[in-house]
N, C-alpha and C positions, 0 to 999 in steps of 0.2 A: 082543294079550295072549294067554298060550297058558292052556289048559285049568287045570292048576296053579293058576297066578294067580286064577283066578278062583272056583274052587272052595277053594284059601283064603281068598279075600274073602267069600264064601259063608258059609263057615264060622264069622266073626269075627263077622258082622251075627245069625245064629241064635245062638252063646254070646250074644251082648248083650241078646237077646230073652227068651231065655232065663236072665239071670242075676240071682240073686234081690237083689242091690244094685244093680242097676240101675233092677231093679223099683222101692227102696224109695227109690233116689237120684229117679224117676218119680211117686213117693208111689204108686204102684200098691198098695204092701204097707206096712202103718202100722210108726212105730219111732217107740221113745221118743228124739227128736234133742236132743242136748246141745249140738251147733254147728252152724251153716250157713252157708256163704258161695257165691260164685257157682264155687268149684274143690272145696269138699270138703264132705264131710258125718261129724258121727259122732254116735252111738248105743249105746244100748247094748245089749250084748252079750244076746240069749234065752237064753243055753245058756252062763252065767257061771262060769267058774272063778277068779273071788275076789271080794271083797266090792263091789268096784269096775270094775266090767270094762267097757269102751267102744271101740267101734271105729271106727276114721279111717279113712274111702276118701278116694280124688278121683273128683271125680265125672264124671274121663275114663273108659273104660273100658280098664285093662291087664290084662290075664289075670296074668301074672306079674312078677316083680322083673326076672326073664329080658326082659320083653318091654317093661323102661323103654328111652326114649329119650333122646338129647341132650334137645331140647326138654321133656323131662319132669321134669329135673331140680331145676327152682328149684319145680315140686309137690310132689315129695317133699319138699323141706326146707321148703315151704309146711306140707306136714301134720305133720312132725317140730316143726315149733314151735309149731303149734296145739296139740299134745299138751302140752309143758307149758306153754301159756295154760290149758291146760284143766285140768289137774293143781293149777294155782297158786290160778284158780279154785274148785278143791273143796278146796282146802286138802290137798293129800298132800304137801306139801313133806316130810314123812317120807319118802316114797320111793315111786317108781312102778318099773313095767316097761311099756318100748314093744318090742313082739315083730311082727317082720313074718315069718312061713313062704313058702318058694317052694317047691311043687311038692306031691305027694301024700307022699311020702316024710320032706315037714317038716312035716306034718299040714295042710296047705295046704286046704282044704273047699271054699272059695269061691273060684273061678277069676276076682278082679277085685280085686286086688293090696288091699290092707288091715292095719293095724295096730290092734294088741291092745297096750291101756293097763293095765293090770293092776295094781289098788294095796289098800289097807286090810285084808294080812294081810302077815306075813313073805314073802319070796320066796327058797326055797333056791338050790343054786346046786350043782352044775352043773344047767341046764333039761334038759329032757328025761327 
């Protein structure tokens, strides 16, 4: 293994140490949790931009949408449907938004890939 490799495996295991839903997927850090199973977790949102706001992780750890895999992908549609279990749930059948950001540039915060359910006001259109 050369140097490279190892020092980005280095790197993957301190983000995960250091990453604050990992913590909370760890219960290190308390969250109000709305769902739980043994692949995802979600919660809601501290720093909410609308009446309803809750966020789906898995509770792998992927830094980015960039950085899904093959094998990752029946997770993601695992959490896309948990969102409206969840949604059907709280009764928004009115209308949600599920928002995933990749990178800094898409307002990206938390480097451990995540969706924003966002519902119980109008939602304009274009985002951003």
């Amino acid at each position: 293994i050369n140097l490279v490799i190892i020092q980005l495996i280095l790197s993957r295991v301190v983000s995960m140490k250091e990453c604050v839903f990992c913590k909370i997927i760890n219960k290190e850090i308390p969250a109000d949790i709305v769902y739980e199973n043994s692949r995802i977790l979600a919660f809601r949102d501290i720093n909410q931009v609308a009446p309803v706001h809750i966020l789906l992780i898995p509770k792998k750890h992927i830094e980015t949408f960039l950085d899904v895999k093959d094998e990752d992908i029946n997770l993601l549609g695992e959490i896309q449907y948990t969102a409206g279990k969840i949604a059907k749930e709280m009764g928004l059948e009115k209308g949600f938004r599920l928002v995933g950001n990749c990178n800094k540039d898409a307002g990206q915060l938390v480097f451990h890939i995540h969706y924003h359910l966002l519902a119980g006001r109008e939602m304009g259109w274009p985002p951003g």
